[in-house]
N, C-alpha and C positions, 0 to 999 in steps of 0.2 A: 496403416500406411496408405491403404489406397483412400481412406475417407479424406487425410492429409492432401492428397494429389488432387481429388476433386474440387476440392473446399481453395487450392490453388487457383486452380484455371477458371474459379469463377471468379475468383478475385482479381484476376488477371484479365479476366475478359471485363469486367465493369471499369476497371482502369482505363484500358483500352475504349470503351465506349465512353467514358469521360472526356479525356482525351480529342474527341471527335464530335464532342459537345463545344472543347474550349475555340475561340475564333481564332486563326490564325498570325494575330496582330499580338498576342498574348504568349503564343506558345514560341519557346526559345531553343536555338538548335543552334547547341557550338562550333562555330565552325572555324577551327584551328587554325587553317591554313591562312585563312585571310584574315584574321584578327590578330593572327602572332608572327612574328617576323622568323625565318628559317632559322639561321644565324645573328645574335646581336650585334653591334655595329664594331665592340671589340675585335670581333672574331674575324667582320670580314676585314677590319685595317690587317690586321694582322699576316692574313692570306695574301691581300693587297701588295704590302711589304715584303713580304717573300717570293712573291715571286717578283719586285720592280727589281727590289735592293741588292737581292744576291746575282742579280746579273750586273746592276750599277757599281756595285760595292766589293763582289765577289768574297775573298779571304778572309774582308773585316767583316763582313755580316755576322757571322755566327754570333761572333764576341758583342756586337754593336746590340745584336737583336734579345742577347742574355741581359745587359745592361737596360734597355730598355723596358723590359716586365719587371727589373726590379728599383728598390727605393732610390728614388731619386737624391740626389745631395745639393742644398742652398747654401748659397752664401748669405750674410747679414751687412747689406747697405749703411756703413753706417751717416747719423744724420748731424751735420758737422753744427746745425742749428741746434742741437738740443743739449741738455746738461743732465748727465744718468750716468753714472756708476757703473751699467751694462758692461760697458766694452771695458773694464780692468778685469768684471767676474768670464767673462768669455775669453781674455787674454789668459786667463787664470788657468782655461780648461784644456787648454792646446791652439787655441786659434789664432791663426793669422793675417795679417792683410798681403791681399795676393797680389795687391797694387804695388805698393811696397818692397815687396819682397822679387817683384820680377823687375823692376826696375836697379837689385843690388846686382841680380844676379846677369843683366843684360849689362850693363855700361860700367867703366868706360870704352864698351865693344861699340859704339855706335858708329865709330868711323868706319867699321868695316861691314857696315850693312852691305854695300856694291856687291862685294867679294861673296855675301853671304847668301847670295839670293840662290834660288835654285835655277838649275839649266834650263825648264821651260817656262821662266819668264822672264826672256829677252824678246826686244819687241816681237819679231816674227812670231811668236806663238799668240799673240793674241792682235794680228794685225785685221783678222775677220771682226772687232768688237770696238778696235777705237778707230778706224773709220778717219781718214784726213792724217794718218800720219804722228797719230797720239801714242809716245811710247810709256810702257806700264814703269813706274820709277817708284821707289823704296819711299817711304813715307817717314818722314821724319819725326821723333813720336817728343810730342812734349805735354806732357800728364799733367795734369792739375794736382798740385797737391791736396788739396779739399778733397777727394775720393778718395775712400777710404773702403775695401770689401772683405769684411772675415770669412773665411769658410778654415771648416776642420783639416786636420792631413790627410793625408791621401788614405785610403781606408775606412777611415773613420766616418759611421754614418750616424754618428751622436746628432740629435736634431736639437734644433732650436730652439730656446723656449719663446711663448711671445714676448715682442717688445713691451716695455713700461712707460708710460710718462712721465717725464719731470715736472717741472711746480708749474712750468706753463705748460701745459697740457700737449707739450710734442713730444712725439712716441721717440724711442732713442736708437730704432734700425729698421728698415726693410727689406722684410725677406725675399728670395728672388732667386731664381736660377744664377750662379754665378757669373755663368760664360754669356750671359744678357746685357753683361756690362762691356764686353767689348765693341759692341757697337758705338757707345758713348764714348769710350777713350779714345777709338780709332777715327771720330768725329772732329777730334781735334778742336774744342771749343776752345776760343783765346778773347781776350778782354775785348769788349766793346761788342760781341759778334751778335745779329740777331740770330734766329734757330728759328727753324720752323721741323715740330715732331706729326708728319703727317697720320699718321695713325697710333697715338697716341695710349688709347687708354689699356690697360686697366691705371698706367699711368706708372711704373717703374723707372723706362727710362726717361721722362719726364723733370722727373724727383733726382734722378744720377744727374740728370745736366742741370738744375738746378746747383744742385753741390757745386759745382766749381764755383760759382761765386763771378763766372764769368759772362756770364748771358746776361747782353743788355735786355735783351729784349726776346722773349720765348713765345710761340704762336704753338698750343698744342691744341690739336682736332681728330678727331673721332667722328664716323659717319652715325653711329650710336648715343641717341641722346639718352637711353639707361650708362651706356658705358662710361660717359664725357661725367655725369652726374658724381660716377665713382670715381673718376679721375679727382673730381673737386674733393670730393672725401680726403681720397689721398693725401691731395697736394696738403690742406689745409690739417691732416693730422701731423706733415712733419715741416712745414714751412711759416715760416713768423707772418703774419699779416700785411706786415710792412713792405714784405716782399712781392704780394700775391697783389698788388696794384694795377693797376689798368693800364698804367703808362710801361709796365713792366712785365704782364703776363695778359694775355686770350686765349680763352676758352672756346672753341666753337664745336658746332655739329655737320659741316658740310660735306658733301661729298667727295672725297679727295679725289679723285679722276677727275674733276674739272677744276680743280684748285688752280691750273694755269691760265684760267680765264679771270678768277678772283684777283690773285697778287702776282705776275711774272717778274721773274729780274730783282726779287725784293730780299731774298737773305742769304747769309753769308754760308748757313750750314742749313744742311736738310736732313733730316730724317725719315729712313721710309721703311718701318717695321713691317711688312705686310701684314694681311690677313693670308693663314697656308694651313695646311691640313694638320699643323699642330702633333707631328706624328706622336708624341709621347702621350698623350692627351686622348687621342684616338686609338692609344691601347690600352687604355687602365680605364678608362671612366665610359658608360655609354650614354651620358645625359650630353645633350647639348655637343653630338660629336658626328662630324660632318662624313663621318662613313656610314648613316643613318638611312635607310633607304627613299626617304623623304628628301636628300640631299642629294642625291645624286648626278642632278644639273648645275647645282649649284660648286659640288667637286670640280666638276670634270672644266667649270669655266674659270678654274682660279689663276690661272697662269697669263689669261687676258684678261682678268682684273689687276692682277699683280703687276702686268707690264702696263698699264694706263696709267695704277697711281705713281711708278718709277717717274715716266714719263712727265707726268704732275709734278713729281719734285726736284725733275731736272727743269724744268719751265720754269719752278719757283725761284729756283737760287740763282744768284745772281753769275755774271761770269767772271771768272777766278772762282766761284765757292764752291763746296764740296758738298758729294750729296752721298750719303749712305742706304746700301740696302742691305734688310736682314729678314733672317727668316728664322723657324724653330723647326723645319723638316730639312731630310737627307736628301728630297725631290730633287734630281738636275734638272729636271724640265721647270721645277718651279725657282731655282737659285739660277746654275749657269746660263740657261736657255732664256730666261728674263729677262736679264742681264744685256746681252747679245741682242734681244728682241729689244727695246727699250731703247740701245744706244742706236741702233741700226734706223728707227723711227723718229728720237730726233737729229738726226742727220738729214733724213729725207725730207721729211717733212716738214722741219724750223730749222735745218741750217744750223744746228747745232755741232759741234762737235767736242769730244769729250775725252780726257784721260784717266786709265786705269792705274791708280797708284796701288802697289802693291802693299799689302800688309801682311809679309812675311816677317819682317822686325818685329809686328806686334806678337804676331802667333811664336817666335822665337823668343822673346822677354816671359811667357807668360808658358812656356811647355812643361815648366814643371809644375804648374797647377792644371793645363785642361793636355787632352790628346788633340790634336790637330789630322785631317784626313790628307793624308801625301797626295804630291801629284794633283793637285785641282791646278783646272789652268787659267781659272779663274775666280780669285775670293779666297778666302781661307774660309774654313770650316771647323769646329766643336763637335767630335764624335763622342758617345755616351762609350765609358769604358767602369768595368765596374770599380777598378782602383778612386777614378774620379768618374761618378756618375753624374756630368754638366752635361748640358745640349740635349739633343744635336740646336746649334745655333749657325748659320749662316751668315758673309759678311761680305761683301764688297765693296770701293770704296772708288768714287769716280769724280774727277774735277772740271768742270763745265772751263773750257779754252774760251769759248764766244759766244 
């Protein structure tokens, strides 16, 4: 034993003098702390979230934040261009169109939208936001029949399979959070209208306003020229050629914050998806997820990029047209607080002014497929519930007066 011990510490000491032979520039010493992140970027949305939302959200957090860690539920776009047997084998399974199906179940209620609205939104409750005397008024919903969106029943979190091509090579649905399409509907596209989708890609609601068959003219832009590239993927896996013409669709890459420099006063409908912290996104995946600690300036400025390109797409549309904001986080500072900042800026500064049409009609046509959050005093909202796990999606919907 002791010859074992000695026969050690020599070999322990010539390591050691090895060691002290190799040059410094060779020898490697882990150092944990600053090569691996404490927390990954899951964990800290997560933290992030619990403590903003349970004080924003209070009651519904619990339920909100159970939904959220678990599977998400799509609905299937379908593509009014394509010829595929899909949609009989999906009718087949239980599926519905929630378009459809909320339109039997709203009207002929529509005359008493007035009546329907809730107590705080008459004008006084939102006289801090439209600014010159803009009262918030029911929105009168006229749906395209061309949109079409299956998702399962309530419960059911049967997934989708992928889409198939038909003999011309267009896929026959895309997949997509359901409650993504109300921004499209509550957009209210009608014949002749142009559309400008300021932030556009991965390119979903893009392809929904396509469908309607009503857009003369569609301007979608992405400040991403990887993202805009996918967008063209998109369009061209489920739109005819015929349609994707130059006199009828652009594509661009610019930066939407200065798009009022570009085109002012030029279309009828606007779209303005932000870029937001993506909350469902920032708790399931840590690739590419802006609670990274490499993001953290870029976080913390998203609420005055959000309120620039608003602003941008109030600048673009013309006056009479309407301009939509949407988001995929529970954030008030990034949804109401935008919103309020945004209008409050063009006022001041273009003499703009603007009304807040309410879209409680649409959140009431449509309550028995998503949960809606009560009480916002501004925009309706898509909370993730696990009976229907859509959203969270954000909406607001505002009419340029001058």
């Amino acid at each position: 034993m002791g010859l074992f011990l000695d026969t050690s510490r020599v070999i322990f000491s010539r390591v050691k003098d090895l060691r002290a032979l190799t040059s410094k520039r060779h020898r490697v010493k882990g150092k944990w702390a600053a090569t691996q992140p404490k927390q990954p970027p899951t964990r800290m949305a997560l933290q992030h979230f619990d403590a903003t939302y349970s004080a924003q959200l209070g009651a519904l957090w619990p339920s909100i934040r159970v939904a959220l860690l678990s599977e998400r539920k799509y609905g299937a776009l379908l593509n009014h261009f394509s010829h595929n047997p899909d949609v009989e084998e999906l009718q087949g399974q239980g599926c519905k169109d929630f378009i459809s199906n909320g339109e039997a179940f709203m009207f002929p209620a529509s005359a008493d939208h007035h009546s329907e609205l809730r107590p705080e939104e008459d004008s006084s409750s939102v006289s801090t936001v439209t600014h010159g005397g803009g009262i918030r008024q029911p929105s009168p919903l006229r749906l395209s029949p061309n949109i079409r969106c299956l998702v399962f029943p309530r419960g059911d979190i049967t997934r989708f399979r992928p889409a198939r091509p038909d003999k011309f090579g267009l896929l026959s649905y895309y997949l997509l959070d359901a409650a993504s399409m109300l921004p499209c509907l509550a957009l209210d596209v009608q014949e002749s209208h142009t559309v400008l989708d300021l932030c556009a890609a991965p390119g979903g609601k893009a392809l929904a306003l396509l469908q309607t068959q009503s857009v003369r003219f569609l301007c979608a832009n992405d400040l991403s020229v990887s993202r805009t590239s996918r967008l063209k993927r998109v369009l061209h896996s489920y739109v005819p050629k015929a349609l994707l013409t130059d006199d009828k669709l652009r594509i661009t890459s610019f930066d939407g914050t200065i798009w009022g420099e570009i085109e002012r006063n030029s279309f009828d409908r606007v779209l303005v998806d932000v870029p937001c912290t993506t909350d469902r996104h920032s708790l399931m995946d840590d690739d590419n997820n802006i609670f990274s600690r490499s993001r953290v300036g870029e976080r913390r400025s998203l609420p005055q990029l959000q309120a620039q390109l608003l602003l941008a797409g109030i600048l673009a549309a013309c006056p009479g047209g309407d301009v939509l904001y949407s988001t995929c986080t529970l954030s008030a500072n990034q949804n109401q607080a935008v919103v309020q900042q945004a209008v409050q800026l063009a006022e001041e500064q273009h003499g703009i002014q603007l009304q807040v049409i309410s879209l409680r009609p649409l959140a009431q046509m449509f309550s028995n497929t998503f949960h809606f959050a009560p009480n916002l005093h501004l925009g309706e909202m898509v909370i993730p519930h696990l009976a229907a796990n859509f959203g969270p999606i954000y909406l607001c919907k505002l009419r340029r007066l001058t």
